[in-house]
C-alpha positions as CSV (number, residue, x, y, z in Angstrom):
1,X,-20.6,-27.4,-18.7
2,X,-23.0,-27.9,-20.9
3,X,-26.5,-29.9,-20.6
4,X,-24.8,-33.1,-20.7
5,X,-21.9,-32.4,-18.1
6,X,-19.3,-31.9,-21.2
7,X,-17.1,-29.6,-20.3
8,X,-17.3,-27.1,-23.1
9,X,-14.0,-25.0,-25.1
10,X,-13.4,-21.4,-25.3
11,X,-14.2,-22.5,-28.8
12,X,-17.2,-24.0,-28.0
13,X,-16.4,-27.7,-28.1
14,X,-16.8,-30.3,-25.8
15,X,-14.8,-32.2,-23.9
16,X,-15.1,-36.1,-23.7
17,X,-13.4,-36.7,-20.9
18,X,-14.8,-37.0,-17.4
19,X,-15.5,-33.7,-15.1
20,X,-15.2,-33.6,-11.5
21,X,-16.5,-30.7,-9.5
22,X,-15.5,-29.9,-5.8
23,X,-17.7,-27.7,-4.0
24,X,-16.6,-25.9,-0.7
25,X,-18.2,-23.1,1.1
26,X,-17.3,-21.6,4.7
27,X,-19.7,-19.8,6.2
28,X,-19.2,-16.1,7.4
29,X,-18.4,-17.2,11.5
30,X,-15.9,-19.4,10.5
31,X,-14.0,-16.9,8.5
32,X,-11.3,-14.9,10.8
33,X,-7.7,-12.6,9.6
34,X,-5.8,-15.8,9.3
35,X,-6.3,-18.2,6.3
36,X,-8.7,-20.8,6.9
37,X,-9.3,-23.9,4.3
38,X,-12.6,-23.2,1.9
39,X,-11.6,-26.1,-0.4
40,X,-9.0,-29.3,-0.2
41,X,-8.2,-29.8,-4.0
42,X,-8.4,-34.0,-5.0
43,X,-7.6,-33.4,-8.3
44,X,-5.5,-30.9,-10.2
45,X,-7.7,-28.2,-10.6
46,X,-8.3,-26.6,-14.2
47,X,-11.5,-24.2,-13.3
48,X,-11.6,-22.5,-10.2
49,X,-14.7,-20.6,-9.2
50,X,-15.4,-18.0,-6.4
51,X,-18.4,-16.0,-5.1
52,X,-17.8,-13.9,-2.0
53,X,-21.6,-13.9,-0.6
54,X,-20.8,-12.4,2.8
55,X,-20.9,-8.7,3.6
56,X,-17.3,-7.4,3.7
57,X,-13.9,-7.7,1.9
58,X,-12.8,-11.6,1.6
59,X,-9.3,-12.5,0.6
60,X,-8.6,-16.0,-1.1
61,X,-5.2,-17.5,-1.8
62,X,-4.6,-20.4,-4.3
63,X,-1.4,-21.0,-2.7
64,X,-1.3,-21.3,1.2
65,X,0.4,-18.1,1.2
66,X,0.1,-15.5,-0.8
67,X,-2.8,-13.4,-1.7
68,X,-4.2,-14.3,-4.8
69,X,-7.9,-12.8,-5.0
70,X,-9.3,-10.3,-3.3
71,X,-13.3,-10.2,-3.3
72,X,-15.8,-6.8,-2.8
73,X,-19.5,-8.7,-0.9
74,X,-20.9,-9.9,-3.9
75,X,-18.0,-10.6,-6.0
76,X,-17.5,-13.4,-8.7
77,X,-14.7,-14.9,-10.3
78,X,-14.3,-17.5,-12.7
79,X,-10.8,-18.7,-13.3
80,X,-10.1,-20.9,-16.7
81,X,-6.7,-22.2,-15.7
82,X,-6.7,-24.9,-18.6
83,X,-7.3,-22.5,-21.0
84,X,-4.1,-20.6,-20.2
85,X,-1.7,-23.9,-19.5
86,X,-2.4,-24.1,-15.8
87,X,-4.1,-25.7,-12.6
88,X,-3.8,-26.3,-9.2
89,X,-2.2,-29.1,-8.4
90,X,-4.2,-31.8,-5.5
91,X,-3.8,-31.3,-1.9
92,X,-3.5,-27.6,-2.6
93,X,-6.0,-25.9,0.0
94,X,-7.9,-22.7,-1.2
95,X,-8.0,-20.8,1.5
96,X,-10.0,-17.4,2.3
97,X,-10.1,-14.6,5.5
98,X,-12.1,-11.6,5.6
99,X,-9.8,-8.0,5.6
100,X,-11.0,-5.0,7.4
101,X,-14.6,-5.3,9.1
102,X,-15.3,-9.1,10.1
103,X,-18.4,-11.0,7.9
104,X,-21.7,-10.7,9.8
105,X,-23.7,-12.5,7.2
106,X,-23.7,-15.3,4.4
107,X,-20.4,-17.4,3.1
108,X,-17.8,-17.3,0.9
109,X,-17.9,-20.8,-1.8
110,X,-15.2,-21.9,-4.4
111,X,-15.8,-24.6,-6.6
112,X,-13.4,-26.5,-8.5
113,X,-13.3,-28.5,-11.7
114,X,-10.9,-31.2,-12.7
């Protein structure tokens, strides 16, 4: 986004249309070896966001299911699904569970754009 809320290209350009942005975070207690929700999409999806701030291995899935993403403490990814032809259609829920040690600090966030 640039400093007007335009969404901006890989080319550089901005967007005119309108940019909605989810924001969901779980914090590290919450987060157990089952797939818990992080995010409940209300729009299709076209920029996904993730930032594992807890201190052991998160996985996240983009599907319900399988598992799409897994995250080192600290991790980022940015995910320009428009870009390539896709999204995330609504009432899709990101989900995310920790794998291995269990979190004993911060949160794991996705944000989503549509």
């Amino acid at each position: 986004l640039n400093a007007s809320g335009a969404l901006i290209t890989s080319s550089g350009a901005a967007t005119t249309s309108a940019v909605t942005f989810q924001d969901g975070s779980l914090g590290f207690a919450s987060l157990t070896t089952s797939f818990v929700t992080v995010l409940a999409t209300g729009g299709v999806l076209k920029h996904v966001d993730m930032r594992n701030n807890t201190n052991a291995v998160i996985i996240v899935t983009l599907n319900g299911s399988t598992n799409s993403y897994t995250l080192d403490p600290g991790d980022y990814v940015s995910l320009d699904l428009a870009e390539n032809g896709a999204n995330i259609t609504s009432s899709t829920n990101l989900q995310a569970k920790y794998s291995g040690t269990a979190p004993t600090s911060g949160s794991i966030r996705i944000n989503g754009y549509y």
